[in-house]
N, C-alpha and C positions, 0 to 999 in steps of 0.2 A: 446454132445447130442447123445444117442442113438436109433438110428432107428429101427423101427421092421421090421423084413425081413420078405418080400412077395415072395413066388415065381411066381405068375403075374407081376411082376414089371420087366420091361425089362432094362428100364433106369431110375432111379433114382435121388439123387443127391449126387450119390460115386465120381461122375468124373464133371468136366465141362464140359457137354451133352449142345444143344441147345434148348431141353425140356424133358419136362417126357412121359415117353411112356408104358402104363398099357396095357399086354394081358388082350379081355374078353373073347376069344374064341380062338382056336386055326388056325381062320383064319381073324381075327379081331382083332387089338389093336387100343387103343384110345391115342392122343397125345396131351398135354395139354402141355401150353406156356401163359406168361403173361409179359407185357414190356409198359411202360409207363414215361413220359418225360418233363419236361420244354418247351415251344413255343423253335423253332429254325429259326423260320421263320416269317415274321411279317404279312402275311395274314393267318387270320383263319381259312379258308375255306382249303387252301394248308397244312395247318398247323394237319389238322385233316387228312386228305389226308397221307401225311408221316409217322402219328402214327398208320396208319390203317396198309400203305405196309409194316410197320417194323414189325411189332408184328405175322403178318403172315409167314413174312420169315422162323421164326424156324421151322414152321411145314415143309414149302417147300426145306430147308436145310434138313430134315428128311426124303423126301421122300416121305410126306404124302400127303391128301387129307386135306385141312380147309375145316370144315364143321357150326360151329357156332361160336359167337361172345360176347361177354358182354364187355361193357363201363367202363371204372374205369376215376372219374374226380375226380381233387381236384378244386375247383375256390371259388376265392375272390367275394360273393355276395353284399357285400358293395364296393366296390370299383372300379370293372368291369360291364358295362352292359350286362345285358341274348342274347343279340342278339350277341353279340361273340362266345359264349357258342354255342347256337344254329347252329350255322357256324361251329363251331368245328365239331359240331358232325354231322352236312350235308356231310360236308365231309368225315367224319370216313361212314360214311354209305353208299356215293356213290362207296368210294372204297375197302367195302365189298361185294356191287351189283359187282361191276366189275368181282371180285373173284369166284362167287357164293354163297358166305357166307350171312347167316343168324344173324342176330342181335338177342337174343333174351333176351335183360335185361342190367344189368347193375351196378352200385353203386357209388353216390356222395356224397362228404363231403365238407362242406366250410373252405377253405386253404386261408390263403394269398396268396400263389403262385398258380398261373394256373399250371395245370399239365392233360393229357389227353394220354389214354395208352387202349389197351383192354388186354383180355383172349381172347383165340384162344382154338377153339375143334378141333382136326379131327382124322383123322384115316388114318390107314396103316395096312398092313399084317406083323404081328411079323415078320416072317422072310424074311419082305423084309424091315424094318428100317433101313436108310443111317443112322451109328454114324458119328462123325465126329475123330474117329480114324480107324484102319483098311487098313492106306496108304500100298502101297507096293514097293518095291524098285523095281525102272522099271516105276512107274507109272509117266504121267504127272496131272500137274499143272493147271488147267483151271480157271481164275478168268473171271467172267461174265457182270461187271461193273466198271467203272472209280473211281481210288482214289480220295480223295481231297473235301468232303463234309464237313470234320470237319474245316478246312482250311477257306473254302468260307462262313459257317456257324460266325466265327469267326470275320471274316473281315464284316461281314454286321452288327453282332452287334457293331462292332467300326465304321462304318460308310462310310468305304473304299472300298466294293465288290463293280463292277461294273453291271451294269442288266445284259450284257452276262453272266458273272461268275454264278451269281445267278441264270440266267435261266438253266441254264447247270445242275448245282445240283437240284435244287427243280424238272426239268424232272426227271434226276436220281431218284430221293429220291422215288419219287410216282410210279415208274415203280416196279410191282410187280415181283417176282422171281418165278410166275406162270411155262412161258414158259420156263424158264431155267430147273426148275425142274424137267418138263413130259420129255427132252430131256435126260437128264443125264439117266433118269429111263430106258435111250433107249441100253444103254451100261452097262458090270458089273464095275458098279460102287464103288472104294472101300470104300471109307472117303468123306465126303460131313461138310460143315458149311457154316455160312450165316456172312461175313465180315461186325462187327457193331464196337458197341464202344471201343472195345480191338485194333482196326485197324489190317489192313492185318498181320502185324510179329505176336499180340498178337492172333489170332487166329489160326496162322501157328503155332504156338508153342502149343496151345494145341491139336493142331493134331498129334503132334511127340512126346509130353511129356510122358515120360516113359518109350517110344518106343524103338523097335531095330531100327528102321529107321531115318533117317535126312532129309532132304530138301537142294535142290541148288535155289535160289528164281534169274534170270537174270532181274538186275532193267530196262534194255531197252528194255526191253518186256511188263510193268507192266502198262496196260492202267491209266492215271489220265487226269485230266482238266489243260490244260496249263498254265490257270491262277494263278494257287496255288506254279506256281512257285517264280512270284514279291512278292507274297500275304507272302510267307512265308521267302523271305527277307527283307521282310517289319516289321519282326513280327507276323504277325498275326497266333497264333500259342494257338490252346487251349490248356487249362490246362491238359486235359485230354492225349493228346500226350506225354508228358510230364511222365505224371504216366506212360503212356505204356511203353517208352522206359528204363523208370530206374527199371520197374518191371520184363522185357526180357531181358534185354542188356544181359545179361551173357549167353544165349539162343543161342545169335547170333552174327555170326562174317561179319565183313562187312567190303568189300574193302576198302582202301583209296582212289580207284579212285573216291567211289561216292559220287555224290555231295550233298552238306549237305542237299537242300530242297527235294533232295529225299529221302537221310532218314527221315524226318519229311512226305513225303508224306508217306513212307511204316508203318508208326507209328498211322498216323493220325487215331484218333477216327470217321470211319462211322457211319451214321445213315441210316437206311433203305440200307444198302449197297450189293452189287452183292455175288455170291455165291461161292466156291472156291471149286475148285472140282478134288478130285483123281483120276482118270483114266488109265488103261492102256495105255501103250503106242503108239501099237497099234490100239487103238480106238480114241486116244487123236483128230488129225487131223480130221477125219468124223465128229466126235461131234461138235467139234469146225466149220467146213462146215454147217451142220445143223444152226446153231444157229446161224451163220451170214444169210442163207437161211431164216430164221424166224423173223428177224428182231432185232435182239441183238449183235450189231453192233460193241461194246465195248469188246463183247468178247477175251479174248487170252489168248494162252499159256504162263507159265510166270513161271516156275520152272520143278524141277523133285523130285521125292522122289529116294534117295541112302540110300546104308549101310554106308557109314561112313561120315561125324561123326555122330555116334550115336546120335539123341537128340537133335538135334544142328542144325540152320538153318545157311547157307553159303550166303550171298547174292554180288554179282560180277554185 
């Protein structure tokens, strides 16, 4: 497929970016994202809630401002009632009000499968877009949220999550990456991404990919939910973990001492997941102060970026 080159186009889709990002002025660019999903949760109301805080994420991984909103639904009208539906999207709307974001539209088609997802608008100043490469050796590691949604996610469709487990995630999942974001913007921040369905290594790896820089990831630093440790010798282990590790592994080297439902948690596919962030070193501790000051309690340091190995994430 050949693309035509813009030169407004700041991020495109040369790299695995976490949206696109169009100069219209030289102190103005527009950031556009779109992400939509299967039910993961069995209320519809939380259900619309999670697809609203995920689809926002990439802009706030970028740095930027959400500014408007549009719906994308698939739903079975013969076989589902409209009052699910309507719950869906109560909720994608209260927590676009939360945001400040404007709703202004939409598009539905009749699917067998339910599926509920928006497009995201906002904006940032060209040269102040977080990519999500641009680490530096030296920098720390800041993850802003607990692993282990894809995990708990998993177990409740087999029947086995417990209500704490599930309360723990579906908080997570709806906590927007608002506050995380205006924080980061507070330090020079180098690399930024929003931890989803690639799980933490598969995002790490595209922050290094191609790079002169590597990563040290220290799994005992790595916030998750305690529960996803039985859940994940239990099996309950999505499909998608799964892809992630056999499409990285060569990415990454990983001690023997750690234990195996940790790597399944550092794999684990998030949904609406916290934000991962480069930082000077330097800076790393204040920020990280901040943000537990603010009410983002999950926050921690949890790696560093090095020169060697190239390329290549170490996890200890």
């Amino acid at each position: 497929m050949q693309l035509v080159p813009d030169p407004n186009l700041i991020v495109g889709m040369e790299r695995a970016e976490d949206a696109g990002v169009y100069k219209l002025s030289d102190d103005l660019a527009v950031i556009q994202t779109l992400d939509f999903f299967t039910p993961i949760v069995d209320d519809p109301y939380i259900f619309g809630q999670v697809a609203a805080a995920n689809a926002l994420s990439d802009v706030y991984a970028m740095g930027g401002k959400p500014l408007t909103a549009m719906n994308i639904v698939c739903f079975p009208v013969k076989t589902m009632d409209m009052s699910i539906l309507r719950e869906i999207l109560t909720g994608g709307l209260a927590k676009l009000h939360e945001a400040g974001v404007t709703l202004v539209g939409g598009h539905s088609v009749e699917d067998k499968e339910l599926k509920y997802g928006l497009s995201i608008t906002g904006v940032a100043h060209p040269q102040k877009v977080i990519l999500n490469t641009g680490a530096r050796v030296g920098d720390r590691l800041i993850l802003t949220k607990q692993l282990g949604t894809g995990i708990i996610n998993t177990a409740l469709k087999g029947g086995v999550a417990d209500e704490v487990a599930v309360s723990k995630a579906v908080k997570c999942m709806v906590t927007l990456n608002d506050k995380a974001s205006e924080l980061m913007l507070t330090v020079d921040v180098h690399a930024c991404t929003d931890v989803t369905g690639f799980g933490l290594l598969g995002h790490a790896c595209e922050m290094i990919e191609g790079t002169d820089v590597g990563m040290v990831i220290y799994s005992s630093q790595v916030p998750f939910f305690p529960e996803v440790k039985e859940l994940s010798e239990m099996g309950m282990i999505p499909g998608g973990l799964h892809r992630n590790r056999e499409f990285r592994i060569s990415m990454v080297e990983i001690s023997p001492e750690i234990p195996l439902f940790m790597v399944d948690v550092l794999f684990d596919p998030q949904t609406s997941g916290g934000l991962l962030i480069s930082v000077p070193g330097a800076e790393a501790e204040p920020l990280l102060d901040r943000m537990h000051k603010e009410g983002i309690e999950e926050a921690a340091i949890i790696g560093e970026v090095v020169a060697e190995p190239k390329g290549r994430i170490v996890v200890k």
